[in-house]
C-alpha positions as CSV (number, residue, x, y, z in Angstrom):
1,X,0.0,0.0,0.0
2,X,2.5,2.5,0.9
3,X,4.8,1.7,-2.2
4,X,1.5,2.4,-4.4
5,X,1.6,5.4,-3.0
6,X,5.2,6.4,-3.3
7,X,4.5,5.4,-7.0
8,X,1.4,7.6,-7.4
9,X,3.7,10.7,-5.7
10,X,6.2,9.9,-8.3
11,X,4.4,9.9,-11.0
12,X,2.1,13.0,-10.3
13,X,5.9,15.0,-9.6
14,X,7.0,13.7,-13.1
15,X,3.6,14.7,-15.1
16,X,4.0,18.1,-13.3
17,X,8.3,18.3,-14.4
18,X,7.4,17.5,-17.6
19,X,4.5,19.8,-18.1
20,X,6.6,22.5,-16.5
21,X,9.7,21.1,-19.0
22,X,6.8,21.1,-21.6
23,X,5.6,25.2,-20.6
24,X,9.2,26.0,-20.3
25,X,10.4,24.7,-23.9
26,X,6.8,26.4,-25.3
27,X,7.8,30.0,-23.3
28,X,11.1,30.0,-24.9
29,X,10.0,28.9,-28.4
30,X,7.8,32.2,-28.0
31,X,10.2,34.1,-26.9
32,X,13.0,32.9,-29.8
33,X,10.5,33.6,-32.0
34,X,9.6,37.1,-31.2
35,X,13.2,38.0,-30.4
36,X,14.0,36.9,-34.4
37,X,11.1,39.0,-35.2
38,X,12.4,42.0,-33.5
39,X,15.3,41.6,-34.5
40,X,13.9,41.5,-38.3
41,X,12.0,44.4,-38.2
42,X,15.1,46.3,-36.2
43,X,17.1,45.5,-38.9
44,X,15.0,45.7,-42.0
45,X,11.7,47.7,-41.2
46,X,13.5,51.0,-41.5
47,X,16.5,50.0,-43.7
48,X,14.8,49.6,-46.8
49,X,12.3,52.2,-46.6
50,X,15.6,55.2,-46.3
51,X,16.6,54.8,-49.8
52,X,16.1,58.7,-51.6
53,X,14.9,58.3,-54.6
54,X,17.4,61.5,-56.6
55,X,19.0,64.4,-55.7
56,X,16.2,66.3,-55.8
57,X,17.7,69.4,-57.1
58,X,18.0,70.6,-60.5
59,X,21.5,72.3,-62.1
60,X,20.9,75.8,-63.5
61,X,22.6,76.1,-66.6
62,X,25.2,79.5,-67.2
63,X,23.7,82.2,-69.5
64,X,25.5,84.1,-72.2
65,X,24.0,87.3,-73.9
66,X,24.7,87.5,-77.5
67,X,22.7,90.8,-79.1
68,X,22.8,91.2,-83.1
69,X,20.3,93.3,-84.7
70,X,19.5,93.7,-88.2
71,X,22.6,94.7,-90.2
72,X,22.8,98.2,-91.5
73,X,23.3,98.9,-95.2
74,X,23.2,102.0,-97.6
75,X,22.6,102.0,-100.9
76,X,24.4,105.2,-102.0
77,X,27.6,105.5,-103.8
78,X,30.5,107.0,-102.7
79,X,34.0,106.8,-104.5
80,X,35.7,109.1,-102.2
81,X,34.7,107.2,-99.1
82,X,36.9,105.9,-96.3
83,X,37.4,104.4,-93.4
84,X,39.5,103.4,-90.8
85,X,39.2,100.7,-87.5
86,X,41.0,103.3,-85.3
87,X,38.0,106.0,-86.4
88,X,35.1,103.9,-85.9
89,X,36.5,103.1,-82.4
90,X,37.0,106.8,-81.5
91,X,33.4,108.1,-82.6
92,X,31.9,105.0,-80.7
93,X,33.3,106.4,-77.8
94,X,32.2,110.0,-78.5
95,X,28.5,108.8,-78.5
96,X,29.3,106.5,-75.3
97,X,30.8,109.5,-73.8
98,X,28.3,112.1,-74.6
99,X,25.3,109.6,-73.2
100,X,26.8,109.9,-69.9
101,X,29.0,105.7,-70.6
102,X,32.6,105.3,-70.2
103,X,34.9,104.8,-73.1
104,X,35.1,101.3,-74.4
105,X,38.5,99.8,-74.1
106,X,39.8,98.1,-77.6
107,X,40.7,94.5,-77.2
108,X,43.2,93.3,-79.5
109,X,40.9,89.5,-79.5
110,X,37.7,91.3,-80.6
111,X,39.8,93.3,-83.0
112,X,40.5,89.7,-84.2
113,X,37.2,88.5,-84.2
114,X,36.1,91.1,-86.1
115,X,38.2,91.1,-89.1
116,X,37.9,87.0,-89.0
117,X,33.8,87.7,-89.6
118,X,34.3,90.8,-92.1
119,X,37.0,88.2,-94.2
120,X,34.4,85.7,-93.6
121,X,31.8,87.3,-95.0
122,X,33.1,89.3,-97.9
123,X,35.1,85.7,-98.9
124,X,31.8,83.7,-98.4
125,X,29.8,86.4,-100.2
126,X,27.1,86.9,-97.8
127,X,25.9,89.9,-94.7
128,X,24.2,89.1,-91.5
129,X,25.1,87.6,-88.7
130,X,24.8,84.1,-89.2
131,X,27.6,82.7,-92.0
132,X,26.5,80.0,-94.1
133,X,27.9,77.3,-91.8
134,X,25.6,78.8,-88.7
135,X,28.3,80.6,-87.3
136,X,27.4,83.3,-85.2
137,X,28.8,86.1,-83.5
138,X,29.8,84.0,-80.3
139,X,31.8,81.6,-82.6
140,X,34.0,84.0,-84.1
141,X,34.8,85.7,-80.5
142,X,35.7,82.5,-79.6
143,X,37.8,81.5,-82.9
144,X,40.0,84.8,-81.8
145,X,40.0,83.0,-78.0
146,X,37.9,85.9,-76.4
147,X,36.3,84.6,-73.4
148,X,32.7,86.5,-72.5
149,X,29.7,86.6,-70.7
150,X,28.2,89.2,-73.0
151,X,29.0,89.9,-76.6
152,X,27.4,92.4,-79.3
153,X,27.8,92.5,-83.0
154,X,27.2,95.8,-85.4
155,X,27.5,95.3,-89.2
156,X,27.4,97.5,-91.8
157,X,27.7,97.7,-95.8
158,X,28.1,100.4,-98.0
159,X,30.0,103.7,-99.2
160,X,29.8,105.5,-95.6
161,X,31.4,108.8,-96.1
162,X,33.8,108.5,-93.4
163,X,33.8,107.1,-89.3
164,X,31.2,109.7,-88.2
165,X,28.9,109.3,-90.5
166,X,28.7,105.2,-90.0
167,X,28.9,105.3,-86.2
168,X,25.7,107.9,-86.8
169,X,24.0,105.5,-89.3
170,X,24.5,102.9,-86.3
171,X,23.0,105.4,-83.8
172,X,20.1,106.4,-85.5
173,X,19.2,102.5,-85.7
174,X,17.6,101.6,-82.0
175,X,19.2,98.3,-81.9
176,X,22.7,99.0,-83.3
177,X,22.3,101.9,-80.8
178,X,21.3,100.4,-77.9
179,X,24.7,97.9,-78.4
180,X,26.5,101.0,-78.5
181,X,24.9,102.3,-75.3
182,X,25.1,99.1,-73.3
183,X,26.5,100.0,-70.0
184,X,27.4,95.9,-70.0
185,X,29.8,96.5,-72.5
186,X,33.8,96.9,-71.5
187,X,35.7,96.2,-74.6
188,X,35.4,96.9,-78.6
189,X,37.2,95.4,-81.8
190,X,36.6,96.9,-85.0
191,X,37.7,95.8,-88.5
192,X,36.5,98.2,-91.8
193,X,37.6,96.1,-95.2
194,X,37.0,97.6,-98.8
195,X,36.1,94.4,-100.9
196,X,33.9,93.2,-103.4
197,X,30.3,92.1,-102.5
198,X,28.1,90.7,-105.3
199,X,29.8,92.5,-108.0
200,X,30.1,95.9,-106.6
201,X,33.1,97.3,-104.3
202,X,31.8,98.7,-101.2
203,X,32.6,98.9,-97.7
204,X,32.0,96.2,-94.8
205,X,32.7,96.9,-91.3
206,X,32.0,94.9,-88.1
207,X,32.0,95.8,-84.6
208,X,32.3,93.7,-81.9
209,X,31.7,94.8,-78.2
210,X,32.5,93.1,-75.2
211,X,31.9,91.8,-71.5
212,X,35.2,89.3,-70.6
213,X,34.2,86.5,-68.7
214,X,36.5,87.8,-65.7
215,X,34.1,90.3,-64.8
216,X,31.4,87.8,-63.5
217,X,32.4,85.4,-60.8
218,X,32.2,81.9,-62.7
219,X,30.7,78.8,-61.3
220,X,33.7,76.3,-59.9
221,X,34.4,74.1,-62.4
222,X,35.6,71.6,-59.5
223,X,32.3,72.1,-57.8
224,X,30.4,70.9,-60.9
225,X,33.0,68.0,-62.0
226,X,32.8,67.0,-58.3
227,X,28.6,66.7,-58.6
228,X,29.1,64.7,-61.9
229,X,31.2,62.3,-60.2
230,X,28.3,62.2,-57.1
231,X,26.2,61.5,-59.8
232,X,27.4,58.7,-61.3
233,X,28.4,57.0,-58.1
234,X,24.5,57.7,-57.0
235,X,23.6,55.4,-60.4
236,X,25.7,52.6,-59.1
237,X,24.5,52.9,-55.4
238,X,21.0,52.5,-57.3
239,X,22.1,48.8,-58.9
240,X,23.8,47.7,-56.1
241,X,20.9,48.5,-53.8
242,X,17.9,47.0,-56.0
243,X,20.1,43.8,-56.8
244,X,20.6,43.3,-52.6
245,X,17.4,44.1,-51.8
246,X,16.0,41.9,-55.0
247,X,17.8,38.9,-52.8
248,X,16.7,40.0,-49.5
249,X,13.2,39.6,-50.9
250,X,13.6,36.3,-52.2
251,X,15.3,34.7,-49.2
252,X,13.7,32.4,-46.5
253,X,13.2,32.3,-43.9
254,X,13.4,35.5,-42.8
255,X,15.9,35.2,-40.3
256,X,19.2,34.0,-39.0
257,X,22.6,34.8,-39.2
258,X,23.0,34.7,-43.3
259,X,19.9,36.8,-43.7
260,X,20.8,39.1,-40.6
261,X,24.2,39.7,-42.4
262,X,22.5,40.3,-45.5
263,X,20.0,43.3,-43.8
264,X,23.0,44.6,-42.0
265,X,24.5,45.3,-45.5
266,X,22.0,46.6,-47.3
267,X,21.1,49.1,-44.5
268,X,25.2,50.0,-44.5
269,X,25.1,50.8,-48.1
270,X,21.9,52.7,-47.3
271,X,23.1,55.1,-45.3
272,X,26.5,55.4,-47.7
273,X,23.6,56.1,-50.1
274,X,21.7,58.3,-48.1
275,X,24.8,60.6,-47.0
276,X,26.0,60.6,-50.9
277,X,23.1,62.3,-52.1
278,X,22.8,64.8,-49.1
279,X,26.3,65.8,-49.7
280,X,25.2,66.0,-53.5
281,X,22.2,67.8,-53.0
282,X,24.4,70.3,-50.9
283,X,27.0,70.9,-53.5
284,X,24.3,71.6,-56.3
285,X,22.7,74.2,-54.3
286,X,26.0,75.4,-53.6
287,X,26.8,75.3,-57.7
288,X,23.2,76.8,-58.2
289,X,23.8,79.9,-55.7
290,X,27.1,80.9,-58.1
291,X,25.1,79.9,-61.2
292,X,22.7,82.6,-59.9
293,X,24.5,84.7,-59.3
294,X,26.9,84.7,-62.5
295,X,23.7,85.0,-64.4
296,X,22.5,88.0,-62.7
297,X,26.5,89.7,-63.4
298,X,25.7,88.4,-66.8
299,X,22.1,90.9,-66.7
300,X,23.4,93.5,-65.3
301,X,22.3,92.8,-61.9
């Protein structure tokens, strides 16, 4: 009788261990399990949602002014007429000078420029400012290496009595005179050439005025190559990222070392990521802000 017992008291202690081993192994399973689900969304709830999608910010682009209005041509003729580069420069200054403008100073590059477009058009037989080959003013400026942020062009064709009288012709045109007049302007070239054009002699002349590209603060062209660069590094971020995250997707489970490593790297490469294009997005306002203001110089602001 008393070893039933001690049987029975044995038993009812080893139904009670193992339901207790049996509780124990079920709290921990719980607990394993919401530990690797933690740990899961720790790693990869906010990981993959921190990707930017672009910079954000758009490069402004540097202006250049270019003015050219309608050529000026007389029909008259004039054996006796003359004229001379260091004449046309002189009276352009008397009308800058008597409308309240500094003197222009001549620049031995537009001087260049100038004769290159009056040889140009006189060998190519044709007047305006666009040569047969599209050419325009800012081409020829920058055949003579004449950097600008502003340039104007003034032609003229015909038997003009003398300097006066074809800086007056120019003035009493609004557009050749308002080129003239620009306050923007710093430099001049001239070239006057007697040649033939479509089977008469006559005179062509050509001014070219000036605002060299060292009077506006330019853009850096480090800044700029250094945002390229960004750029392209961004592009490759971009691969990397979609390929890792393409994997992350596919693999199961969703847990355990291989696919913790695998989170742990994608979320390093997204704050790489992350920190490139803040940095980028930083250096393009930056570039912008000179851009702006270069472009404003460039307007007279």
């Amino acid at each position: 009788m008393a070893r039933q017992k001690t049987t029975a008291l044995v038993e009812g202690v080893m139904r009670k261990s193992i339901l207790l081993l049996f509780l124990a192994a079920l709290v921990l399973g719980v607990l394993f399990f919401w530990s690797s689900s933690l740990d899961f969304y720790s790693k990869i709830g906010l990981g993959l949602l921190q990707v930017q999608e672009d910079t954000g910010v758009l490069l402004k682009e540097v202006k250049e002014q270019v003015s050219a209005p309608a050529p000026l041509i007389i029909e008259k003729r004039l054996p006796e007429s003359f004229l001379t580069q260091a004449g046309v420069v002189e009276w352009t200054n008397v009308q800058r000078v008597k409308n309240g403008l500094p003197a222009l100073r001549e620049n031995a590059q537009l001087n260049t420029s100038a004769l290159i477009k009056t040889e140009d058009m006189i060998a190519k037989q044709y007047f305006g400012h666009v040569s047969p080959e599209r050419e325009g003013a800012g081409d020829f400026v920058n055949k003579a290496g004449y950097e600008f942020v502003a340039i104007g062009e003034n032609l003229a064709l015909g038997d003009f009595e003398n300097e006066e009288i074809l800086v007056q012709g120019w003035m009493d045109s609004p557009g050749h005179r308002a080129n003239i007049l620009n306050s923007q302007y710093q430099e001049i070239g001239v070239a006057v050439l007697k040649g033939e054009y479509q089977g008469r002699v006559t005179w062509l002349a050509v001014q070219h005025f000036g605002r060299p590209a060292s009077s506006c603060p330019a853009p850096s062209e480090a800044v700029l190559s250094e945002i390229k660069e960004n750029q392209g590094s961004i592009e490759e971020f971009d691969s990397i990222l979609a390929e890792l995250r393409q994997e992350i997707d596919s693999m199961r489970p969703k847990r355990g070392p291989e696919y913790n490593r695998k989170v742990d790297e994608y979320n390093a490469l997204v704050a790489q990521y992350n920190l490139l294009i803040d940095q980028t997005k930083a250096l393009i306002e930056q570039y912008n802000a000179k851009v702006q203001q270069f472009n404003q110089c460039v307007q007279g602001g």
